[in-house]
mmJSON file of the N, C-alpha and C atoms, coordinates in Angstrom:
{"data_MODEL":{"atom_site":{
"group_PDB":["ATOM","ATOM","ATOM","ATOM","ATOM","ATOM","ATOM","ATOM","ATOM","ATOM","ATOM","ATOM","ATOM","ATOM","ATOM","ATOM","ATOM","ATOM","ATOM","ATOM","ATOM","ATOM","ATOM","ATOM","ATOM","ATOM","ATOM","ATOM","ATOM","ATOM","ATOM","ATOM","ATOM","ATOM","ATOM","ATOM","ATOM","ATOM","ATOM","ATOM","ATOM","ATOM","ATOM","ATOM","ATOM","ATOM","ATOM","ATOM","ATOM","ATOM","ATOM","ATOM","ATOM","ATOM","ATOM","ATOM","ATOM","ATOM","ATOM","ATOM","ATOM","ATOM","ATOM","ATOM","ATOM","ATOM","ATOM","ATOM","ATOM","ATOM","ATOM","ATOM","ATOM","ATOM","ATOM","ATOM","ATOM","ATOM","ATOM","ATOM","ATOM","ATOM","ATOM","ATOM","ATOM","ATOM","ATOM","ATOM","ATOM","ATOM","ATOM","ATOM","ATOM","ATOM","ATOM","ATOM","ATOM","ATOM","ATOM","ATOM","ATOM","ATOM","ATOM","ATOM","ATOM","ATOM","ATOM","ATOM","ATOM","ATOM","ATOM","ATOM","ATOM","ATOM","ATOM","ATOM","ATOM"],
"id":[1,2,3,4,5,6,7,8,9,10,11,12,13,14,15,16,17,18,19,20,21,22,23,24,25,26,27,28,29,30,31,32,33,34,35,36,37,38,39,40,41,42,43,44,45,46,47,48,49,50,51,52,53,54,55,56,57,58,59,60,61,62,63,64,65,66,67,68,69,70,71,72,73,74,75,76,77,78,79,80,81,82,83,84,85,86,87,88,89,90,91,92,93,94,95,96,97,98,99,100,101,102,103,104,105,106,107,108,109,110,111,112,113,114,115,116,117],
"type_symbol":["N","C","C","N","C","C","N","C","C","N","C","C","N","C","C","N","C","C","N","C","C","N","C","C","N","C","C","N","C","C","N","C","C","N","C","C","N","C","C","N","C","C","N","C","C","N","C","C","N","C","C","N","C","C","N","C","C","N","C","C","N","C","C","N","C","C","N","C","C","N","C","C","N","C","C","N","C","C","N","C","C","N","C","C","N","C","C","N","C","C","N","C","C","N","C","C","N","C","C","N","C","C","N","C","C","N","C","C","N","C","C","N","C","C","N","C","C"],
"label_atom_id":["N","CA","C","N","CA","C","N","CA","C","N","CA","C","N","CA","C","N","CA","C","N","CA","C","N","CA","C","N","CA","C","N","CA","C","N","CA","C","N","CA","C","N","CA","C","N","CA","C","N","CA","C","N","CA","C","N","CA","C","N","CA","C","N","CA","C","N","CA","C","N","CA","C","N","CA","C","N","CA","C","N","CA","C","N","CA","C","N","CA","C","N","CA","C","N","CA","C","N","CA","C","N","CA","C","N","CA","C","N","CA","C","N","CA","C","N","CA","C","N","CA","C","N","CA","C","N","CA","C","N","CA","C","N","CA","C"],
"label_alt_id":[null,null,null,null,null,null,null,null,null,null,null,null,null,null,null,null,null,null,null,null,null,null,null,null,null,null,null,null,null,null,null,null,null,null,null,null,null,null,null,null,null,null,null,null,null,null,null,null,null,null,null,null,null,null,null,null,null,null,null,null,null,null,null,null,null,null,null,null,null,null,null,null,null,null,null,null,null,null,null,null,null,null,null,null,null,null,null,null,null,null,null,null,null,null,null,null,null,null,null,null,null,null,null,null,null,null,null,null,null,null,null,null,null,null,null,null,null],
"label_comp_id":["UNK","UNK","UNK","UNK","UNK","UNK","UNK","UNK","UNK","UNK","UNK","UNK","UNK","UNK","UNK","UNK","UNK","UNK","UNK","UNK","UNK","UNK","UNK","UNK","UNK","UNK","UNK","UNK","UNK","UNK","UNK","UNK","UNK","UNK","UNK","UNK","UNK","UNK","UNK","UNK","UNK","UNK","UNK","UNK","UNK","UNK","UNK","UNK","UNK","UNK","UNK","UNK","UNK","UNK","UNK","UNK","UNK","UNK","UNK","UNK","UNK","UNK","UNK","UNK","UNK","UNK","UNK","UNK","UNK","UNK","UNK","UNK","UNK","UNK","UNK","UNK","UNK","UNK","UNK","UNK","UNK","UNK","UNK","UNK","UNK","UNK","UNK","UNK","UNK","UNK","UNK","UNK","UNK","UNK","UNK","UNK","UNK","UNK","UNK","UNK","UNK","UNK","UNK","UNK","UNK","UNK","UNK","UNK","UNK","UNK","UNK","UNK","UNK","UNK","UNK","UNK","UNK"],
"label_asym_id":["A","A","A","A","A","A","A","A","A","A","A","A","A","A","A","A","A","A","A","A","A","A","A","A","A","A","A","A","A","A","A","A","A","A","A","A","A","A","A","A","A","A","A","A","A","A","A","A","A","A","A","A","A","A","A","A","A","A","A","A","A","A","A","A","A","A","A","A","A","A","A","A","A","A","A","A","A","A","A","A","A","A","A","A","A","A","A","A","A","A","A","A","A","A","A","A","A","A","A","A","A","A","A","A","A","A","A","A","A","A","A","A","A","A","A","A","A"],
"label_entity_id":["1","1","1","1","1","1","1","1","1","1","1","1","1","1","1","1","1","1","1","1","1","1","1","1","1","1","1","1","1","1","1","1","1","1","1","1","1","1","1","1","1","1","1","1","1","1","1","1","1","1","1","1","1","1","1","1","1","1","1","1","1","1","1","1","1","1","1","1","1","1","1","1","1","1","1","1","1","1","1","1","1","1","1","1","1","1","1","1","1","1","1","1","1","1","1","1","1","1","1","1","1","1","1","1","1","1","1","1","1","1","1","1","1","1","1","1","1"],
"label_seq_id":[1,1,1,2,2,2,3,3,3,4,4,4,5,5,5,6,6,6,7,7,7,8,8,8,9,9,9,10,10,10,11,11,11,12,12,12,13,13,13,14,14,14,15,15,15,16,16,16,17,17,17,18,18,18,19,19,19,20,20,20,21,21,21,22,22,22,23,23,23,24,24,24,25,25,25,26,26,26,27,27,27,28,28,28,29,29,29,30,30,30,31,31,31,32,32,32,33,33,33,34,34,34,35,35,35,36,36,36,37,37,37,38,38,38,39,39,39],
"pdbx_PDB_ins_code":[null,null,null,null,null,null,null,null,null,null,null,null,null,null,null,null,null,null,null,null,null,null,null,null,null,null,null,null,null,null,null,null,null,null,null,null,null,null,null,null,null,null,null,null,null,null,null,null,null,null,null,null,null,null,null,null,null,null,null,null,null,null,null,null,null,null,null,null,null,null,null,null,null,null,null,null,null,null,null,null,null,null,null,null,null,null,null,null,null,null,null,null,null,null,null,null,null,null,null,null,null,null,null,null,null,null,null,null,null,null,null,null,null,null,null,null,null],
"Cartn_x":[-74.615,-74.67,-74.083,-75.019,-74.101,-73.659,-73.736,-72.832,-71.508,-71.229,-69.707,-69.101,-69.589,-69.229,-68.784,-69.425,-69.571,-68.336,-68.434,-66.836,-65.917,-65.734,-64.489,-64.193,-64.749,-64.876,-63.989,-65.262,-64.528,-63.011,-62.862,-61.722,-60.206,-60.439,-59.712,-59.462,-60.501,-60.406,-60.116,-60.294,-60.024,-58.968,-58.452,-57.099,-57.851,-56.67,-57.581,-57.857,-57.808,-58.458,-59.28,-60.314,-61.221,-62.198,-61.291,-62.097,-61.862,-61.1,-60.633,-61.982,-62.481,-63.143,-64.635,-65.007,-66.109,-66.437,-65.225,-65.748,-65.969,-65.505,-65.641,-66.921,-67.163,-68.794,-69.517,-69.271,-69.985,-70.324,-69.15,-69.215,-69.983,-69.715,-70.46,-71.867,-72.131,-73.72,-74.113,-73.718,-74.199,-74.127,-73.515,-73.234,-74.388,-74.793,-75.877,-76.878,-76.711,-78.822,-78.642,-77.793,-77.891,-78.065,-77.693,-77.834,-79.739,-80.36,-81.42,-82.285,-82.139,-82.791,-82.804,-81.775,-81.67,-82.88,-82.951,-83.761,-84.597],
"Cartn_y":[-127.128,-125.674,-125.331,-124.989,-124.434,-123.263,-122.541,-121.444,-121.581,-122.685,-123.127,-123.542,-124.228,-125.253,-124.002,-122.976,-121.738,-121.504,-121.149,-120.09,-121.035,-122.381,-122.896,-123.139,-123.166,-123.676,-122.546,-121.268,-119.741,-119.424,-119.496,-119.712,-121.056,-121.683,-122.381,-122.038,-121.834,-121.152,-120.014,-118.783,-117.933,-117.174,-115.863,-115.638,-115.194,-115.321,-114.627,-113.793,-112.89,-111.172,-111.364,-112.063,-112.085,-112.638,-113.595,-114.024,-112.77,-112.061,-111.249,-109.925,-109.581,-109.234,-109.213,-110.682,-111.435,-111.091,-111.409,-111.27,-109.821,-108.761,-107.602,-106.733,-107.509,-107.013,-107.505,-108.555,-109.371,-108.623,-108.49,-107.302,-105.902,-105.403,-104.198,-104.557,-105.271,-105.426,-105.78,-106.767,-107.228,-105.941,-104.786,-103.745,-102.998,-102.766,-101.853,-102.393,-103.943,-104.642,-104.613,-103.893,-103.834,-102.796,-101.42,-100.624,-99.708,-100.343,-100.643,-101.039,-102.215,-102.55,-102.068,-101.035,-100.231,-99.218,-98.843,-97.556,-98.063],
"Cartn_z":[88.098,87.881,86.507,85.363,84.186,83.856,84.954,85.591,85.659,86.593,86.577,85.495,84.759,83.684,82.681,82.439,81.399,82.026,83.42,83.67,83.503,84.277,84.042,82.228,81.242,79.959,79.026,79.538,79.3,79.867,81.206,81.675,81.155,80.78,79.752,78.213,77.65,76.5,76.264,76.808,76.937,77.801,77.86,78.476,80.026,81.137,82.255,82.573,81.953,81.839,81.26,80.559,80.567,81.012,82.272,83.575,84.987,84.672,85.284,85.763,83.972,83.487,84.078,83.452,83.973,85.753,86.412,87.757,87.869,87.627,88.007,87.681,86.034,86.119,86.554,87.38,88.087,89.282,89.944,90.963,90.826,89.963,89.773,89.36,88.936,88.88,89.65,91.079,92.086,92.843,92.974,93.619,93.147,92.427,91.565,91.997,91.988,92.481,94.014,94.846,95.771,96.271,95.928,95.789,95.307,94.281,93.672,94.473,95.352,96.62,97.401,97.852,99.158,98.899,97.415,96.97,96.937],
"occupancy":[1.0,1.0,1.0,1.0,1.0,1.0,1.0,1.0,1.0,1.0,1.0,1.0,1.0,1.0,1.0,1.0,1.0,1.0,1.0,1.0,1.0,1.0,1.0,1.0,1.0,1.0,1.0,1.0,1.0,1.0,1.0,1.0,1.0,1.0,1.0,1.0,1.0,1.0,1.0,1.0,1.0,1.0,1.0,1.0,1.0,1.0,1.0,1.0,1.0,1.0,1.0,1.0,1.0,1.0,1.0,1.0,1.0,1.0,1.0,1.0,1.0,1.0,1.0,1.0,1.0,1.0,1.0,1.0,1.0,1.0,1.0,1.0,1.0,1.0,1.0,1.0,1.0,1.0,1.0,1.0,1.0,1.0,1.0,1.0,1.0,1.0,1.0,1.0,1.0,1.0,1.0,1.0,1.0,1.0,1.0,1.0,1.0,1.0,1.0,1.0,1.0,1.0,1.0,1.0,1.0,1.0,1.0,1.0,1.0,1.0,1.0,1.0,1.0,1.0,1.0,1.0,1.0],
"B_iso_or_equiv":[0.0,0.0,0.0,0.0,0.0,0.0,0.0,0.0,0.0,0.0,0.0,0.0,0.0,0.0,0.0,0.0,0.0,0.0,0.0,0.0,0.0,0.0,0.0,0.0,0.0,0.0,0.0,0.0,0.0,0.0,0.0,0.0,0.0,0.0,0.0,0.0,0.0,0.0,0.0,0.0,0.0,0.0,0.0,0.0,0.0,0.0,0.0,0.0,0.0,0.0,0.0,0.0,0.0,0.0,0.0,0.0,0.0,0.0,0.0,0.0,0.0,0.0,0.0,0.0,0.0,0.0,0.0,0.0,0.0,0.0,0.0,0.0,0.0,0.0,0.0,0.0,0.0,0.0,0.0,0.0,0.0,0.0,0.0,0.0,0.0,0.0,0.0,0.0,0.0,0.0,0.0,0.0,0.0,0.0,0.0,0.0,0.0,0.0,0.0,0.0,0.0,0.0,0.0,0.0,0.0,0.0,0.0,0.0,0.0,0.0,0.0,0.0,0.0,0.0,0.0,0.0,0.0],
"pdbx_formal_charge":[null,null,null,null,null,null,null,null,null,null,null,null,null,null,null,null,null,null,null,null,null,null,null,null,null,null,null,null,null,null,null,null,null,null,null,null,null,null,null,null,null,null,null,null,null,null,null,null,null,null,null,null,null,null,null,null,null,null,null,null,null,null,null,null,null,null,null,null,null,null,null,null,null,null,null,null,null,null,null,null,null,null,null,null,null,null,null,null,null,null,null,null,null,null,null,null,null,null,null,null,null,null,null,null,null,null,null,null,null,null,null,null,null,null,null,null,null],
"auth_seq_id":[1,1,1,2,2,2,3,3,3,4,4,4,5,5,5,6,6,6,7,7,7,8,8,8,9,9,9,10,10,10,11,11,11,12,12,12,13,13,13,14,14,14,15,15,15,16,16,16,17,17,17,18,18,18,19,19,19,20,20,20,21,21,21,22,22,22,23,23,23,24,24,24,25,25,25,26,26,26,27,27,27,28,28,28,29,29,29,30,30,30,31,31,31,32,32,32,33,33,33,34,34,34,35,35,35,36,36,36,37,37,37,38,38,38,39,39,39],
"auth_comp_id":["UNK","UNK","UNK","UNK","UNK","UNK","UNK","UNK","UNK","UNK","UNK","UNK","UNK","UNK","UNK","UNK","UNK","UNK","UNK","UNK","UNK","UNK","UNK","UNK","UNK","UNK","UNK","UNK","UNK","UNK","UNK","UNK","UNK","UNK","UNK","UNK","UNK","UNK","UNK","UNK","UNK","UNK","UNK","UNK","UNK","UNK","UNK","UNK","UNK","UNK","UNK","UNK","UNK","UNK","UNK","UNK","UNK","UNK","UNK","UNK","UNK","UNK","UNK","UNK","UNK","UNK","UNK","UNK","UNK","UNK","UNK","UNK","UNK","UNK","UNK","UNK","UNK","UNK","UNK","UNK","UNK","UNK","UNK","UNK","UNK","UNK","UNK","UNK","UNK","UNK","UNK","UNK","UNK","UNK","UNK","UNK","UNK","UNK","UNK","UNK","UNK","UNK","UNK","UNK","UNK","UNK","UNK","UNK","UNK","UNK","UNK","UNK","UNK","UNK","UNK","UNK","UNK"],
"auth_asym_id":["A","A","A","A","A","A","A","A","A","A","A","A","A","A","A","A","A","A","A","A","A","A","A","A","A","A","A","A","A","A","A","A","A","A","A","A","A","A","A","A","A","A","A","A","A","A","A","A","A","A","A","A","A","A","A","A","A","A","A","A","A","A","A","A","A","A","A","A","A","A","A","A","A","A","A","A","A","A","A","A","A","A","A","A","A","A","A","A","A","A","A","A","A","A","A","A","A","A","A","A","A","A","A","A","A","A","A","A","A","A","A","A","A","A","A","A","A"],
"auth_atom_id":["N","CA","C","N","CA","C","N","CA","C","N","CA","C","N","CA","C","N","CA","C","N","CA","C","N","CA","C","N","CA","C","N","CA","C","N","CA","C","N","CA","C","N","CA","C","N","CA","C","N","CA","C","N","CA","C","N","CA","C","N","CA","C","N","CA","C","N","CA","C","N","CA","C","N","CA","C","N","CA","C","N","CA","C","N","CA","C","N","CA","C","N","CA","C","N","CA","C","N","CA","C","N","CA","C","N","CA","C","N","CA","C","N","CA","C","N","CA","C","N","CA","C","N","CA","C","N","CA","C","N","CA","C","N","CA","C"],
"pdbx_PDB_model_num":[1,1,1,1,1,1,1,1,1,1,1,1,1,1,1,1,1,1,1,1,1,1,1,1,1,1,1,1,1,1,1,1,1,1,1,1,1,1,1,1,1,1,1,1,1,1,1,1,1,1,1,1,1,1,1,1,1,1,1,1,1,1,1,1,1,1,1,1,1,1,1,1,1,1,1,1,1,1,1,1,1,1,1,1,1,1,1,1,1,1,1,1,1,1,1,1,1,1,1,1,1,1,1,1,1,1,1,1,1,1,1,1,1,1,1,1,1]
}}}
């Protein structure tokens, strides 16, 4: 999966607020295409 590889890579290199970050727009966009589908 180079999904994982990206986050854990990002997540090392970078501070964790901006994995912090990452998950939350993660969340909100999965919230929105779900939302989108309901409609």
């Amino acid at each position: 999966m180079p999904d994982r590889r990206t986050r854990s890579t990002a997540a090392r290199s970078s501070s964790p607020i901006i994995g912090l970050a990452a998950g939350i727009i993660y969340l909100l966009s999965s919230i929105n295409l779900s939302d989108d589908s309901s409609l």
